[in-house]
C-alpha positions, 0 to 999 in steps of 0.5 A: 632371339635365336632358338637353340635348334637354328644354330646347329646345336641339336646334332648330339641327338642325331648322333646319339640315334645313329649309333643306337641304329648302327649298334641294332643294326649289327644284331640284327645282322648276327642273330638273323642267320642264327634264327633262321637256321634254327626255324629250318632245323625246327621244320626239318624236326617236325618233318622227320617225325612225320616219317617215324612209321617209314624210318627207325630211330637211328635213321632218323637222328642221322637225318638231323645230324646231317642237316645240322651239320649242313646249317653249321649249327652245334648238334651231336647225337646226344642233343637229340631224344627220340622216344616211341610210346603208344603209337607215338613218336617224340623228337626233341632236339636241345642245342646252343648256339653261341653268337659273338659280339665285340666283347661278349658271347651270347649263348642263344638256347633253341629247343626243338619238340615234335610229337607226331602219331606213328602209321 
């Protein structure tokens, strides 16, 4: 008697796993630039706080407009809070990022915080 397998019968699993691949696939390949511009605008917050005891405020929210307009990332003055207390510098940059999907958007939200002492 023949197994069910050696007739060929078992190709609704393999199709079935190929579009669950194809469908992980097509996240990855849109939420992966999204992540990445983020982590850089992640670094380029806590580099700039850094800098508070060199620059003022408004130069330094200029420098992240300028690099968030170059990653094409949706930020604008009133995304960035800048507060100096204490010898102390917070930086904090909240922002979303719509990803599209076939029939869907997916607001994907990214809080950048950098707290840094003033020289």
């Amino acid at each position: 008697m023949r197994n069910r397998r050696e007739l060929g019968e078992g190709r609704i699993g393999c199709l079935f796993g190929l579009v669950v691949l194809l469908i992980a696939g097509m996240i990855a390949y849109k939420m992966i630039p999204v992540k990445v511009k983020a982590a850089e605008m992640r670094d380029e917050v806590s580099d700039n706080s850094k800098s508070a005891g060199q620059h003022n405020d408004k130069w330094i929210a200029a420098a992240l407009l300028n690099k968030a307009q170059s990653l094409g990332l949706p930020i604008g003055e009133e995304n960035i809070k800048i507060v100096r207390a204490n010898s102390e510098i917070k930086v904090d940059v909240d922002y979303t990022v719509p990803v599209q999907f076939p029939g869907y958007v997916y607001q994907w939200h990214f809080h950048h915080h950098a707290e840094n002492p003033i020289f």
